[in-house]
C-alpha positions in Angstrom: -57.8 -51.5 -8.6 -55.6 -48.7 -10.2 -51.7 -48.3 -9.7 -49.9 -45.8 -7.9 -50.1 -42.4 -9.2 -47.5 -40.2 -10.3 -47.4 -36.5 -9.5 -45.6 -34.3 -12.3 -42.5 -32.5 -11.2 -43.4 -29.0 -10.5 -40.0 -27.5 -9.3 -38.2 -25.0 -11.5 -34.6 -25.3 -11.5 -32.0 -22.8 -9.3 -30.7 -19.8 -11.1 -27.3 -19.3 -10.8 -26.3 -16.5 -8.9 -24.0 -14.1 -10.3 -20.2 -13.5 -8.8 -19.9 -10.5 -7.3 -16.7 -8.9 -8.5 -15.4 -9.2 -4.9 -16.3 -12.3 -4.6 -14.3 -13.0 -8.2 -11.1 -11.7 -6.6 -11.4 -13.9 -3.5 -12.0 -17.5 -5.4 -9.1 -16.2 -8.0 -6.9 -15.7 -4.6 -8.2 -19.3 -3.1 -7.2 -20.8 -6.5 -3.7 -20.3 -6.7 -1.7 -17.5 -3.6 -0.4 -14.4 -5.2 3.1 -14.7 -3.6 3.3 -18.2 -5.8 3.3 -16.5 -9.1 6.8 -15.6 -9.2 7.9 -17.9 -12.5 5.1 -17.5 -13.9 6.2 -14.0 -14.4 9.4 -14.6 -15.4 8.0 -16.5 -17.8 5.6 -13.7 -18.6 8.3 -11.7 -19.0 9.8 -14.2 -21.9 6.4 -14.5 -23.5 5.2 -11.2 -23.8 2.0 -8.9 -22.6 0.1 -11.0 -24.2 0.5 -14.3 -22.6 -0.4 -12.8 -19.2 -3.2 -14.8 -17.8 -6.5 -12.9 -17.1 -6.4 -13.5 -13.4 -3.0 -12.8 -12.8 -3.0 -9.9 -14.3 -5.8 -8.5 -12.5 -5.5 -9.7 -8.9 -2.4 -11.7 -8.4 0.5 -9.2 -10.2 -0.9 -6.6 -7.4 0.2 -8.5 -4.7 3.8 -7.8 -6.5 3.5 -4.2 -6.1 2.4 -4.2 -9.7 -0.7 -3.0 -11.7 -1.1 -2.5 -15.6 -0.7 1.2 -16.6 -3.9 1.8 -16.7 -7.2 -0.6 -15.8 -9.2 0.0 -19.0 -12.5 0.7 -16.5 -12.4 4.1 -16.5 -10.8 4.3 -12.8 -7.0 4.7 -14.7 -7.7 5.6 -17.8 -7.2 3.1 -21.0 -5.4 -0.3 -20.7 -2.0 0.0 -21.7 0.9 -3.3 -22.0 2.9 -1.0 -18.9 3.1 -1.5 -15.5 3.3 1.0 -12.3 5.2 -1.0 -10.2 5.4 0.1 -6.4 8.5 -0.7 -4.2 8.2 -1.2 -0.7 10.3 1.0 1.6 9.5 0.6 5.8 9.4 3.4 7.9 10.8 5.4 4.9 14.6 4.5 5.0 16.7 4.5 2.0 20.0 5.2 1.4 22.2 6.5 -1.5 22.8 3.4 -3.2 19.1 3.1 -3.3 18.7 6.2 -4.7 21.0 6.0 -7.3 19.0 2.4 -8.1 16.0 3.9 -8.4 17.0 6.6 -10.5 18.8 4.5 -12.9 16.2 2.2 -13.1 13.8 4.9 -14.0 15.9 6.3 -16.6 16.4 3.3 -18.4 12.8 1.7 -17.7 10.3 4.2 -16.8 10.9 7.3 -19.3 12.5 8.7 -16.4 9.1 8.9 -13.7 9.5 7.6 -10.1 7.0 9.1 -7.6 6.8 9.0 -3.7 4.4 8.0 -2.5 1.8 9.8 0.7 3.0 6.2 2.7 6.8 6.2 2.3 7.0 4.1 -1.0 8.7 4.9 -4.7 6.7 4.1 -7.9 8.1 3.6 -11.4 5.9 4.0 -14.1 5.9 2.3 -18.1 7.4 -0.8 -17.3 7.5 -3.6 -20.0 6.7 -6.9 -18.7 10.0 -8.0 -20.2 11.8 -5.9 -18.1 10.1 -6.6 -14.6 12.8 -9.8 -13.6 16.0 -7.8 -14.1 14.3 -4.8 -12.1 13.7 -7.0 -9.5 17.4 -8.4 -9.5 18.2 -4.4 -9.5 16.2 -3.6 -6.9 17.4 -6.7 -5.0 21.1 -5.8 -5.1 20.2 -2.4 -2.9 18.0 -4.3 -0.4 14.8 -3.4 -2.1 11.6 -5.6 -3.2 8.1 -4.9 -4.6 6.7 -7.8 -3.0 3.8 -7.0 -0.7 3.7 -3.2 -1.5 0.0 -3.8 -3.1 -2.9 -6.2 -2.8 -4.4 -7.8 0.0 -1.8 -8.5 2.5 0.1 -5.8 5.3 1.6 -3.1 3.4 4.0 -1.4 4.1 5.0 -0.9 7.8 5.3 3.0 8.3 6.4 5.4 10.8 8.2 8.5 11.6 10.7 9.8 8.8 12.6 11.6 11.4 12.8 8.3 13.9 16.1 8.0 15.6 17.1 11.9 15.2 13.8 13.4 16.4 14.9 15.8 19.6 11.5 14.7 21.5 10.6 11.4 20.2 10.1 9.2 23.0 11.8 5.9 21.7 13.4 5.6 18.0 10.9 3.1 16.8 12.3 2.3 13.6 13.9 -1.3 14.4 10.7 -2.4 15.8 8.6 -1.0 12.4 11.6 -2.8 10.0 11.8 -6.0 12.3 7.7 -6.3 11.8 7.6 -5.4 7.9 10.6 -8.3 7.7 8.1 -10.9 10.0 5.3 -9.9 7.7 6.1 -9.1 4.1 6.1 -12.8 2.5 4.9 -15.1 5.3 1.8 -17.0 3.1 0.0 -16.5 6.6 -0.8 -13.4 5.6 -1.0 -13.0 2.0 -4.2 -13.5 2.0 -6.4 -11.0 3.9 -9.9 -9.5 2.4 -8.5 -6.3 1.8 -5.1 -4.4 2.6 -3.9 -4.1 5.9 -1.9 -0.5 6.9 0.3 -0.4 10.0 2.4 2.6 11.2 4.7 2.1 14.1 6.0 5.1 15.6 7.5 6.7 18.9 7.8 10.5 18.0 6.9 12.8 20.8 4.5 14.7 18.8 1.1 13.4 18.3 0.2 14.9 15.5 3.3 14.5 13.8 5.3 12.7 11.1 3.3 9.6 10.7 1.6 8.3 7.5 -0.9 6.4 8.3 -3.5 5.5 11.0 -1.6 5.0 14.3 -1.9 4.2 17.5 -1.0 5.7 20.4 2.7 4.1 22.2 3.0 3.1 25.7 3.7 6.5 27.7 2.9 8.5 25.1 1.4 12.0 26.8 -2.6 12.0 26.4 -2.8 14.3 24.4 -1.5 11.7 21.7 -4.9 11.2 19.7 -5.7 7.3 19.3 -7.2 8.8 15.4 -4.1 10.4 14.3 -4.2 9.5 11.1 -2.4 11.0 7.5 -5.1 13.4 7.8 -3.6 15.3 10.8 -0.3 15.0 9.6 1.9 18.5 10.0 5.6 17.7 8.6 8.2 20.8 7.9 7.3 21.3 3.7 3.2 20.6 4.3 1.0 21.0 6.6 -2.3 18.9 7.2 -5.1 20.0 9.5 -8.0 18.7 11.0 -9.8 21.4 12.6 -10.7 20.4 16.5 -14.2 22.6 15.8 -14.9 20.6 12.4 -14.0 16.8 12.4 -14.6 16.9 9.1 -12.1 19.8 7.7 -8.9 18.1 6.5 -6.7 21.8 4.9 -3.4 21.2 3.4 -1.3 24.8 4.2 -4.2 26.1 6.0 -3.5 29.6 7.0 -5.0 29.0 10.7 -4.0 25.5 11.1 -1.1 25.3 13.6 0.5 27.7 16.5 3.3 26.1 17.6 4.8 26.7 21.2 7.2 26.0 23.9 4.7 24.6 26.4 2.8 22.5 23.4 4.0 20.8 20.4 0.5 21.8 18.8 -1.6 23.9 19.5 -5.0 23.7 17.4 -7.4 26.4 15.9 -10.6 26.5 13.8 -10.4 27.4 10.3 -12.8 30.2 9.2 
């Protein structure tokens, strides 16, 4: 009579699979919420560059408007211990305090650069890490944050830079774009989206005209308003942006056959040669 019999264990064990780099930034965003990291910047800021952690610096400083000088991949050039750091400005509105802010801030901080940005925003470029807190006190004296203008929440709430003064807009839609970029901008129920979220918010009569991002058409807007106006087909006073009605494709800044403007239509559209 012989025993029971054993069989040898034949199984080979799982290989781990590797993280994905998108799937890197979504378990660093599970782990601990971007808008959460505020002392730990100011403490940053006491500490040094070099006390930033890894994670932060890479995923969760963007949701502060703020990214390292340059990313050390190639994509913005060598690393640097600097910081861009974008300031979030709805439907474009400033005023002259905020200027003056800016530029002193930029002239003290950021070797005098600021640039404005395609979606209404300001940039300041070569900040120190030390410096970031009393920016953000400075900013925050004018009305004026940095919180939410990057990373993966709503950005920015956009719309027409001549709302409220426009001759043929059909409502001034500016309260309702500020009143949403308030309700959004902060609230942990969105500060965690898989990727950037753009609204524009607009009631200008012309609809291809002065808004900044992908829109959508308002209530009793005339159909000819294009549910794809987008920055692409943008026409402001300075710059013009086409996009030919014969060619989807062709986007042409100050394109010498891009608009014919007259009194029976805001826009009149032609194909470029």
């Amino acid at each position: 009579m012989t025993g029971p019999t054993t069989t040898a264990d034949t199984t080979t064990p799982l290989t781990p699979v590797k993280e994905t780099p998108a799937q890197k930034v979504e378990r660093i965003k599970r782990e601990k919420a971007s808008w959460s990291i505020m002392d730990d910047i100011r403490r940053y800021s006491r500490e040094g560059f070099s006390a930033i952690d890894a994670d932060d610096l890479t995923v969760r400083f963007r949701a502060w408007g703020l990214y390292t000088q340059g990313d050390g991949r190639g994509t913005r050039g060598e690393e640097m211990p600097f910081f861009m750091m974008r300031v979030r400005t709805p439907n474009g509105f400033i005023d002259s305090r905020m200027v003056r802010r800016i530029t002193e801030i930029s002239d003290r901080y950021g070797r005098g650069s600021i640039d404005i940005t395609n979606r209404q925003n300001f940039q300041l470029h070569w900040l120190r890490i030390e410096d970031i807190p009393t920016i953000w006190e400075s900013l925050a004296e004018v009305g004026w944050t940095s919180m939410g203008a990057c990373g993966d929440n709503p950005r920015t709430v956009t719309g027409c830079s001549l709302a409220g003064v426009e001759h043929d807009e059909l409502i001034d839609a500016s309260p309702i774009a500020l009143a949403v970029d308030r309700f959004l901008n902060g609230n942990p129920e969105y500060g965690n989206l898989p990727r950037k979220f753009k609204i524009t918010i607009t009631g200008s009569g012309a609809p291809t005209r002065r808004s900044t991002t992908s829109a959508r058409r308002p209530y009793g807007a005339p159909t000819a308003w294009s549910d794809s106006t987008s920055a692409s087909a943008v026409a402001s006073p300075r710059s013009r942006t086409s996009r030919c009605s014969s060619r989807p494709s062709c986007i042409r800044s100050r394109c010498p056959r891009s608009w014919r403007r007259s009194r029976r239509s805001s826009a009149t559209r032609t194909s470029c040669a």
